[in-house]
Backbone bond lengths (Angstrom), bond angles and torsions (degrees), N, CA, C in turn:
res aa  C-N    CA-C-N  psi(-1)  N-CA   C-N-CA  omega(-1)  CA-C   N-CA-C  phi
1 X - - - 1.447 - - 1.523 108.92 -
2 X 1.012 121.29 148.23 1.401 145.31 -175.25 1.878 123.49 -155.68
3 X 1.346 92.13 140.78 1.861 88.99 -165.02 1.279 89.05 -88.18
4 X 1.670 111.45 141.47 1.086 145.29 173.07 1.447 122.50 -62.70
5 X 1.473 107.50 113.88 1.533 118.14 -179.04 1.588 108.36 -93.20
6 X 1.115 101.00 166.63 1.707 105.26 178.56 1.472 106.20 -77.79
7 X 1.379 112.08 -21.51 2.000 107.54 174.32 1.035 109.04 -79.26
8 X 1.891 120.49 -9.63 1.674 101.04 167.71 1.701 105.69 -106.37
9 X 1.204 126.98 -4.81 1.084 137.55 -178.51 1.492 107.44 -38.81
10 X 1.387 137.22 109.88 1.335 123.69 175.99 1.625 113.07 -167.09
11 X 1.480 112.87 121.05 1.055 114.35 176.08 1.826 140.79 -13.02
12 X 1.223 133.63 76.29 1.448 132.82 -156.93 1.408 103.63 128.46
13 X 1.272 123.89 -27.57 1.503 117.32 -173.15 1.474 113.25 -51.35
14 X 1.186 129.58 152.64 1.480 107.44 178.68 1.868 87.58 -133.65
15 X 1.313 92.49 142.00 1.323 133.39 -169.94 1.225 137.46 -87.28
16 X 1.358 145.28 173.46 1.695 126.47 128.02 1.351 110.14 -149.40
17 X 1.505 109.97 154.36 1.593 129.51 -155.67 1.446 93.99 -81.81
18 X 1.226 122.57 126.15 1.749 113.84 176.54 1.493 95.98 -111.14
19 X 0.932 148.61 35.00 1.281 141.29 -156.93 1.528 96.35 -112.98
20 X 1.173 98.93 172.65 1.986 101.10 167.94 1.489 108.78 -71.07
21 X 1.664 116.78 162.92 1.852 124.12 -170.90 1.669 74.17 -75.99
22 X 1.223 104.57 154.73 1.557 127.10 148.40 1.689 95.53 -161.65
23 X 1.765 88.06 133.49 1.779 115.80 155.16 1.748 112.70 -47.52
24 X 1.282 113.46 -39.29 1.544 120.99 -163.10 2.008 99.40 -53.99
25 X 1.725 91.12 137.33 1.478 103.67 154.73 2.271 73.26 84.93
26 X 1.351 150.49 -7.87 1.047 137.30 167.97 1.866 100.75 -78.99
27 X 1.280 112.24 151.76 1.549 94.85 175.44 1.538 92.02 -152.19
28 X 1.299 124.65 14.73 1.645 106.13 172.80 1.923 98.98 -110.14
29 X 1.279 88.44 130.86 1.412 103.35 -174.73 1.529 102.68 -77.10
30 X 0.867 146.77 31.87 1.708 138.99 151.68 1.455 104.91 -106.34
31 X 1.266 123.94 -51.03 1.540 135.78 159.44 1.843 111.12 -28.84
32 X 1.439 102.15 -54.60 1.561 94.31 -177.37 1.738 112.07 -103.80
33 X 1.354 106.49 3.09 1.346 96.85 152.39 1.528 124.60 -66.67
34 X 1.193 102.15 -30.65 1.430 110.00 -156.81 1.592 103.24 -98.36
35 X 1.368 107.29 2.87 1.629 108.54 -177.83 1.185 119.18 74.28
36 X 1.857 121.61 36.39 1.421 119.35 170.58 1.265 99.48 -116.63
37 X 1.643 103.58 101.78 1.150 104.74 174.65 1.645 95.62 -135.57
38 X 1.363 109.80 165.60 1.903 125.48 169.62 1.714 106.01 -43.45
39 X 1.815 104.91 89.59 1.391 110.68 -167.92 1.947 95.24 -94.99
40 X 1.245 121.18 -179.12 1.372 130.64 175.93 1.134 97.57 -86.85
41 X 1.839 125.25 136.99 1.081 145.76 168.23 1.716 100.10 71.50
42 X 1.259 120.67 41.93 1.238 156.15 136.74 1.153 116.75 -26.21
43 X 1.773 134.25 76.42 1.860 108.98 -179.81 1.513 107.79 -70.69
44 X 1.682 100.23 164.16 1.353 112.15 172.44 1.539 99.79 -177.14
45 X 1.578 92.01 154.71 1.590 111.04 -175.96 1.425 106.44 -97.25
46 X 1.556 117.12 137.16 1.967 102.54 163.62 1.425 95.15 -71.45
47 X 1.524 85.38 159.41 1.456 95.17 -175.38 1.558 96.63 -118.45
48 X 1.641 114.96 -29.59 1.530 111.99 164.57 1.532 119.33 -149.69
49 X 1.020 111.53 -174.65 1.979 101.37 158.45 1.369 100.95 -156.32
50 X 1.428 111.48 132.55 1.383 132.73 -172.56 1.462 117.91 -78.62
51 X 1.052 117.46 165.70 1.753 115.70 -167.22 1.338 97.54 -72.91
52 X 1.677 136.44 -37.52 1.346 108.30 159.21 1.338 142.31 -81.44
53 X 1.415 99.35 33.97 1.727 94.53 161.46 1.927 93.23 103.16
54 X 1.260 135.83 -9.03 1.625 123.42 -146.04 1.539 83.36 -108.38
55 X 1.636 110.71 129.25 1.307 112.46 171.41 1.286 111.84 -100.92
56 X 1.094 130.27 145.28 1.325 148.76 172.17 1.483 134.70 -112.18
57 X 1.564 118.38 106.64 1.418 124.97 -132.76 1.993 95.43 -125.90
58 X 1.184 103.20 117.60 1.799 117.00 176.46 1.679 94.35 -77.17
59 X 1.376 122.35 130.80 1.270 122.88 -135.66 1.735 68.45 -121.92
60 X 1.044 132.92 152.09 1.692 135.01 176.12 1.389 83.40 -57.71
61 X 1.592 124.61 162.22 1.205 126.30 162.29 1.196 150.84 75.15
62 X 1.638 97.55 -30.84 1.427 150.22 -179.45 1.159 119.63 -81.19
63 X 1.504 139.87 -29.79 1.193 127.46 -61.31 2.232 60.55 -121.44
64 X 1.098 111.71 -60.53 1.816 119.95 -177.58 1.373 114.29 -80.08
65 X 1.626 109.67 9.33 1.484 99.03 161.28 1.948 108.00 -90.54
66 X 1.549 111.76 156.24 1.121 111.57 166.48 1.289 133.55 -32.06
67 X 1.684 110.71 -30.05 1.415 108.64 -158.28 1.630 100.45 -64.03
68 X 1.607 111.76 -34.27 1.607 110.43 -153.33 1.618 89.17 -83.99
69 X 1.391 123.72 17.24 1.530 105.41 141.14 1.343 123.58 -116.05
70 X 1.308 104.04 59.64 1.978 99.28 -179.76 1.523 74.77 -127.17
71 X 1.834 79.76 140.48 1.708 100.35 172.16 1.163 124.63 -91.79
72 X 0.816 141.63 121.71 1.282 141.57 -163.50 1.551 98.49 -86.58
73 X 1.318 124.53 159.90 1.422 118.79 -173.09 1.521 108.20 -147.06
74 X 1.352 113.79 146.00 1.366 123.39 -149.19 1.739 97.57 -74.97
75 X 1.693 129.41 157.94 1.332 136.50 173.80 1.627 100.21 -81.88
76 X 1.339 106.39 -176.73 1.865 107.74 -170.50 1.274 93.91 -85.38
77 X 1.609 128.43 -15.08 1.454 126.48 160.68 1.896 114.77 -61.88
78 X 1.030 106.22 -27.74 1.276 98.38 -170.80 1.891 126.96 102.55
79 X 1.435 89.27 21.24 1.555 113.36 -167.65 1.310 110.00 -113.40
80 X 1.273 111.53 131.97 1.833 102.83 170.66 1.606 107.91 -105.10
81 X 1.697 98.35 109.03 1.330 115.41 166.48 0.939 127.71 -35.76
82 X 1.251 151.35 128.83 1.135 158.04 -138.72 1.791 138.81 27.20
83 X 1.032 99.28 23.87 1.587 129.76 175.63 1.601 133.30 -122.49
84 X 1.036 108.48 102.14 1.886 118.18 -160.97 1.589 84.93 -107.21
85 X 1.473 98.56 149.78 1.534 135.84 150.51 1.360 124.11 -64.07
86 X 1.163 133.08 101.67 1.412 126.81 171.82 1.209 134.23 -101.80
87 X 1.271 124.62 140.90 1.383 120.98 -167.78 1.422 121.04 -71.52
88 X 1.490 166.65 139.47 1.275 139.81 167.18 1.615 123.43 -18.70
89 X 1.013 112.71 -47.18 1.664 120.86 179.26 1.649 100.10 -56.45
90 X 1.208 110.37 -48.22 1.697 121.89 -173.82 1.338 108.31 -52.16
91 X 1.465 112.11 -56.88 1.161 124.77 -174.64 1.728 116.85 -53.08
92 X 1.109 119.59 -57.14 1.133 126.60 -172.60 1.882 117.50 -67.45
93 X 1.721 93.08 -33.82 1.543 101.59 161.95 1.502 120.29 -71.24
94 X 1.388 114.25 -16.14 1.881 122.02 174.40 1.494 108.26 -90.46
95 X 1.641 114.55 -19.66 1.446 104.38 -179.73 1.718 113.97 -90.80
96 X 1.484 106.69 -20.07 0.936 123.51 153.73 1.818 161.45 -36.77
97 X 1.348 92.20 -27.53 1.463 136.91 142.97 0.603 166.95 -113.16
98 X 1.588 155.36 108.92 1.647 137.29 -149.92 1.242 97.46 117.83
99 X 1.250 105.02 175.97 1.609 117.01 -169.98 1.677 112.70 -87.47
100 X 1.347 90.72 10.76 1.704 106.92 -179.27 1.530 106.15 -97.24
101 X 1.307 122.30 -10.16 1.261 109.82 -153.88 1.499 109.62 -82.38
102 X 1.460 130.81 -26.38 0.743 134.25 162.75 2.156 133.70 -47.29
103 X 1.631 77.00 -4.67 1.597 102.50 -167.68 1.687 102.15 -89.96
104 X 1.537 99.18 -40.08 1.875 107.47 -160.46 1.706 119.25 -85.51
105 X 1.840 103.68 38.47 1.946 108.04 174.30 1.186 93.06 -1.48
């Protein structure tokens, strides 16, 4: 894993959320009854990146809640905080767990 720069930033990349779980930006109430909300080490694919730089990441699961449209926005390093690079191996070990996993055939 490696934190995500805007020179690797690119539509299809698939990702994971390192940030703390938060409910916020979830808005269907069966989803957060049930505790599917934007957990840490979270996979997700960008789905785009905007001409200013804000990537936007389909969170497994997520995919039509609001959250997987918050842009995340690059540090003065050029890093998007809370968003790591994963390797294939990574990936499959992040889809692998969580209340998503049941999501990642």
């Amino acid at each position: 894993m490696r934190r995500l720069t805007f020179e690797e930033a690119a539509h299809g990349k698939q990702v994971m959320y390192t940030g703390r779980a938060t409910p916020s930006k979830v808005t269907d109430p069966e989803l957060l009854e049930d505790g599917r909300i934007l957990m840490e080490n979270h996979p997700g694919t960008i789905a785009r990146v905007s001409d200013d730089r804000q990537v936007f990441v389909h969170f497994l699961g997520l995919e039509e809640e609001p959250v997987s449209d918050l842009g995340f926005m690059p540090d003065n390093d050029g890093c998007y905080p809370g968003l790591v690079l994963v390797t294939p191996e990574e990936w499959v070990a992040a889809c692998a767990v969580g209340w998503w996993s049941t999501l990642a055939g």
